[in-house]
N, C-alpha and C positions, 0 to 999 in steps of 0.2 A: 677148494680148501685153501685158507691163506698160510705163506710160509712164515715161518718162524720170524722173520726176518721182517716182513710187514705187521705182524704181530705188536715184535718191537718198537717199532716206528709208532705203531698207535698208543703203543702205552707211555712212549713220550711226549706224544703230542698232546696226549691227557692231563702230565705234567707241568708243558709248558701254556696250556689254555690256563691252567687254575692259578699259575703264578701270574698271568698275564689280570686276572678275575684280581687278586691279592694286589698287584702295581695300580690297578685300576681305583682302587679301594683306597688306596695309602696319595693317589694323586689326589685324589675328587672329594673326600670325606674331610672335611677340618675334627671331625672327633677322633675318626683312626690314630693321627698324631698324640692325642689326649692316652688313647690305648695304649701304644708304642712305646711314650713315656713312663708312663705309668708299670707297662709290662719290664721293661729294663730296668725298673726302679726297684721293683720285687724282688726280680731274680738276682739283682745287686745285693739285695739287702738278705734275700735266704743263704746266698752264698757266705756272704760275711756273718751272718748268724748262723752258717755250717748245720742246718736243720738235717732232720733223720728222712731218711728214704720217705716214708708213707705222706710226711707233711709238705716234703719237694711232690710226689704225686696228686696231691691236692688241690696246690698252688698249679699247676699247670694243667688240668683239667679246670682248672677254675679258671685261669687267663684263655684256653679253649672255647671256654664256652663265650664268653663276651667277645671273642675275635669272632665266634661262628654268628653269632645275632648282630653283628655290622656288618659280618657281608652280607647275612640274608636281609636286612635292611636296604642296605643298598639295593643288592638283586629287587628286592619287593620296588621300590622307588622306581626303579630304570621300567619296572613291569608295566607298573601301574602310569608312567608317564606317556607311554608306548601307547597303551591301550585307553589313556583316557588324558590326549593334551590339553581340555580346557576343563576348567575347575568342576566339580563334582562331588556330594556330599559325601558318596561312599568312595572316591576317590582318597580321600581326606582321612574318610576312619582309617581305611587301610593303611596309608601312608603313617597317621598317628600312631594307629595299635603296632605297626612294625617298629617305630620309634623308643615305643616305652618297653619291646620285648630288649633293647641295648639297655634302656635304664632299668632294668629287672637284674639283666646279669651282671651289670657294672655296681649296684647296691650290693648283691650278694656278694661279690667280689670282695668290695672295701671290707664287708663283716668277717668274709673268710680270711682277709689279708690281718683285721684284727687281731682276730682270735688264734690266727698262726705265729703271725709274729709280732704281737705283741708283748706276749710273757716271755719269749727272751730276748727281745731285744730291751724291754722293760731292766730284766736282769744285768744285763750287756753291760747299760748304762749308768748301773748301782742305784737301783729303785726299791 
């Protein structure tokens, strides 16, 4: 039976694997940076637009979802590189279809980013 005490140790180690998965992501990705920006730009601008509880919940399950489809991106790329180093037709779809599930959520994002804060900050600006 393990004690409480290696328990803990594992569940920080679990911790510090997925931040290690996230530094990996933010070194090696030229779009991560694109997200990062973009992600501080939002939550700059919901703050200063002072939005209501549900449309902050939104807005962050929305920047969630495009951070989770870059890493599985990545993940999917490092996979697929591993098990297939020289070029290959379905190497390529997978790598593609992984590609455009980031531009699925990053489209959906800008539309969400619209429609959230666009009528007040439209207001904000005396429109």
């Amino acid at each position: 039976m393990q004690s409480a005490q290696d328990e803990l140790k594992r569940r920080f180690l679990s911790f510090r694997y997925a931040f290690a998965g996230w530094s990996y992501v933010l070194r090696t990705q030229r779009n991560a940076w694109i997200h990062s920006l973009a992600t501080v730009a939002v939550l700059g601008l919901a703050l200063w637009l002072q939005l209501a509880a549900a449309e902050w919940a939104i807005l962050v399950l929305t920047i969630a979802i495009v951070w989770m489809a870059e890493f599985m991106n990545t993940a999917v790329e490092a996979l697929v590189d591993m098990a297939m180093p020289e070029e290959h037709p379905l190497a390529k779809i997978a790598k593609d279809v992984s590609a455009a599930t980031v531009l699925v959520g990053a489209c959906g994002a800008v539309l969400v980013g619209f429609l959230i804060l666009g009528p007040p900050l439209w207001e904000r600006l005396g429109g």
